[in-house]
VOGUZA-529601 format. One record per residue (C-alpha): x, y, z. Coordinates in steps of 0.001 Angstrom, whole numbers, padded with zeros to 6 digits, always signed. Layout:
// VOGUZA-529601
XYZ;...
// end
This chain:
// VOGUZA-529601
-059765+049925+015851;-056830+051530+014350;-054247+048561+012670;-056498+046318+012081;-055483+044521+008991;-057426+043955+005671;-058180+041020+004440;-057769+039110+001022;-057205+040659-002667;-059171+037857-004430;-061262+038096-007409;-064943+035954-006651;-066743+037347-009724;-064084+035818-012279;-066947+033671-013230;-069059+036015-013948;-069496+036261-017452;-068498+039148-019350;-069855+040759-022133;-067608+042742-024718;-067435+046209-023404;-067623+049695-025818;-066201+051893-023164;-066047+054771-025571;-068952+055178-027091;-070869+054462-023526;-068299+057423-022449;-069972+059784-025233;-073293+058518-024923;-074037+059622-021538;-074697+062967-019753;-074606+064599-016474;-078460+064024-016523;-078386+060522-017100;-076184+059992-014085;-078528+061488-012378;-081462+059673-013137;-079319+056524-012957;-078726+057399-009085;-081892+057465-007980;-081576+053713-008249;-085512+053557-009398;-087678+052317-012570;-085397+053874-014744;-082252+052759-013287;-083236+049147-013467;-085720+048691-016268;-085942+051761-018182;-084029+053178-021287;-080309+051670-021569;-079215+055530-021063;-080185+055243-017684;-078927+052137-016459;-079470+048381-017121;-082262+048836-019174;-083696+045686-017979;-082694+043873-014952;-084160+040408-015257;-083500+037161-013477;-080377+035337-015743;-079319+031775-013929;-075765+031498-015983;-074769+035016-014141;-074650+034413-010344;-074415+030425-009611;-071425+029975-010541;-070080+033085-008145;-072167+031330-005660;-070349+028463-006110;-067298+030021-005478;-068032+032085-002919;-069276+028961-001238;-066174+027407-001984;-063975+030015-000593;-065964+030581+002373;-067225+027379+003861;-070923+028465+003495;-073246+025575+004942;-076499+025305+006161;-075938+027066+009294;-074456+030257+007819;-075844+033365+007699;-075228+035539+004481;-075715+039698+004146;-075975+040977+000777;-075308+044966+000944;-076617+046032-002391;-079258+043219-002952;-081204+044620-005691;-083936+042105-006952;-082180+039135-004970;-080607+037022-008132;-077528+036408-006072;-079731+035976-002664;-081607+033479-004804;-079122+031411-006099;-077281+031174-002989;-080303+029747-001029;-080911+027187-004173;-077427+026043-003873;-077545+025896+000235;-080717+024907+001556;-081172+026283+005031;-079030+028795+004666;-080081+031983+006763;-080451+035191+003981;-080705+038374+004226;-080435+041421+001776;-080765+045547+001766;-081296+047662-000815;-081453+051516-000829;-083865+051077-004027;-087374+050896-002683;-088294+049782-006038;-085937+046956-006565;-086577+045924-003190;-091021+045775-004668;-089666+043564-007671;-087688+041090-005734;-087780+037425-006634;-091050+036084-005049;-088250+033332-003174;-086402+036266-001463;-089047+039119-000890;-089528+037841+002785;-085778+038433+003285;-084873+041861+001737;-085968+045449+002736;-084960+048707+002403;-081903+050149+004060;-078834+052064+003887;-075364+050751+003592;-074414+053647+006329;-076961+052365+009085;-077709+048427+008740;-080597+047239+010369;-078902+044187+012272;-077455+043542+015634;-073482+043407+015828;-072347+040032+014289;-075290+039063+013054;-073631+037560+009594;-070752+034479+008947;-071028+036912+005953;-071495+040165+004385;-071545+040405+000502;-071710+043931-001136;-070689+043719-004924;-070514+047317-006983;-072456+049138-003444;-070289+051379-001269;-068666+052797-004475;-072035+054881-004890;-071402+056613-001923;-069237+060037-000982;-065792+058768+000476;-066973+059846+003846;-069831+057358+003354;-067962+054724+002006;-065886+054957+005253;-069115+054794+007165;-070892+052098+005064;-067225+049488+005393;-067176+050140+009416;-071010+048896+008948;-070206+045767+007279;-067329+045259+009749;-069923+045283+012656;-072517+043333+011594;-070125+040677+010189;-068858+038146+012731;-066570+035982+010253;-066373+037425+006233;-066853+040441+004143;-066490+040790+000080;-067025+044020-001752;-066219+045088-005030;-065785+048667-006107;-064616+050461-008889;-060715+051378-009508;-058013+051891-011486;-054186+051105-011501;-053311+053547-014473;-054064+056824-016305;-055623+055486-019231;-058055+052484-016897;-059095+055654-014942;-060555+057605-018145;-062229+054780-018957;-063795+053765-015500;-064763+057611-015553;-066544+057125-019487;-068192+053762-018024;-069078+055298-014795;-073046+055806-014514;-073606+055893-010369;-070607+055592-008948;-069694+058597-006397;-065747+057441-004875;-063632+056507-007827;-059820+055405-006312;-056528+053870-007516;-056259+050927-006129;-053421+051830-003267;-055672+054455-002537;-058579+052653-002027;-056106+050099+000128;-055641+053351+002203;-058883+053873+003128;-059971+049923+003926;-057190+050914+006925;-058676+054084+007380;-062228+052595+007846;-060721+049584+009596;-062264+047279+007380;-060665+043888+007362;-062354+042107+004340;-061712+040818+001765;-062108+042889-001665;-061217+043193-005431;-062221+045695-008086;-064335+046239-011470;-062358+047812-014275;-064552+048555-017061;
// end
């Protein structure tokens, strides 16, 4: 599968909203041990103390419609899709994507057996706990396969194995976002913001290894 090309540099979150960032003092605030706690993707990681991760992960409806809408928009979602999300946590996004397309077919996988326990009630059915590394689907099972801020957290050697993943079980679309840089001064501060991620790149380098893992989705970064 050598050659094959990737897709599409294209930003789908840019209506996410953004809060005002303090990259510095979240740099000095956190320790070895709180990235450590934060990636074991439990309680703490979701709703415990802000050191540790979100520090509440609640439902918020002005966060993920309108990058539903948009990824909608961008790729032809109807009724008759089917949609992966890799990285699923409680379902927000799984939720507001089967609000804004009734009938469409969901599905979602999260390594955090917790977050997958405290799903939205309208999702539970659909989610479950899995890898990124070893889906639990049939080859082309998905139109597409979502996984925003996911295949970051692994080793590079698992990233590699987590994108040829998505590749299989998508038969149309893929979208991931991971963490990058383009200069000296973004990397320090993707490294002070950093709580779980494991494979840090530039971006040419992480354009390298979408070729190297023959992944040929689409794909944009987060930059603290």
């Amino acid at each position: 599968m050598t050659g094959v090309p990737v897709g599409r540099e294209v930003d789908l979150l840019v209506n996410y909203p953004r809060t005002k960032r303090d990259v510095a003092a979240r740099g000095a605030d956190k320790s070895d041990e709180d990235r450590s706690i934060a990636r074991r993707f439990d309680r703490e990681f979701f709703d415990g103390d802000r050191r540790h991760g979100y520090g509440g992960f609640s439902y918020q409806p002005r966060f993920w419609k309108p990058v539903v809408e948009d990824i909608q928009r961008f790729y032809g979602l109807t009724a008759e899709s089917a949609v992966l999300d890799v990285g699923c946590a409680k379902g927000f996004m799984l939720h507001d994507l089967q609000a804004a397309i009734p009938g469409v077919t969901i599905a979602g996988v999260d390594v955090s057996e917790y977050a997958i326990k405290e799903a939205m009630p309208a999702v539970s059915a659909a989610v479950q706990v899995a890898d990124a590394r070893d889906l639990p689907f049939p080859d082309s099972s998905f139109d597409l396969v979502v996984a925003i801020n996911t295949v970051h957290n692994l080793s590079r050697d698992g990233v590699i194995v987590a994108l040829r993943e998505i590749e299989r079980v998508s038969r149309g679309h893929s979208f991931i976002t991971v963490d990058a840089y383009r200069t000296e001064a973004e990397r320090e501060a993707m490294l002070a913001w950093n709580l779980t991620a494991q494979t840090i790149l530039a971006v040419d380098e992480w354009e390298q290894l979408f070729v190297e893992a023959s992944y040929s989705g689409d794909y944009f970064w987060f930059m603290p």
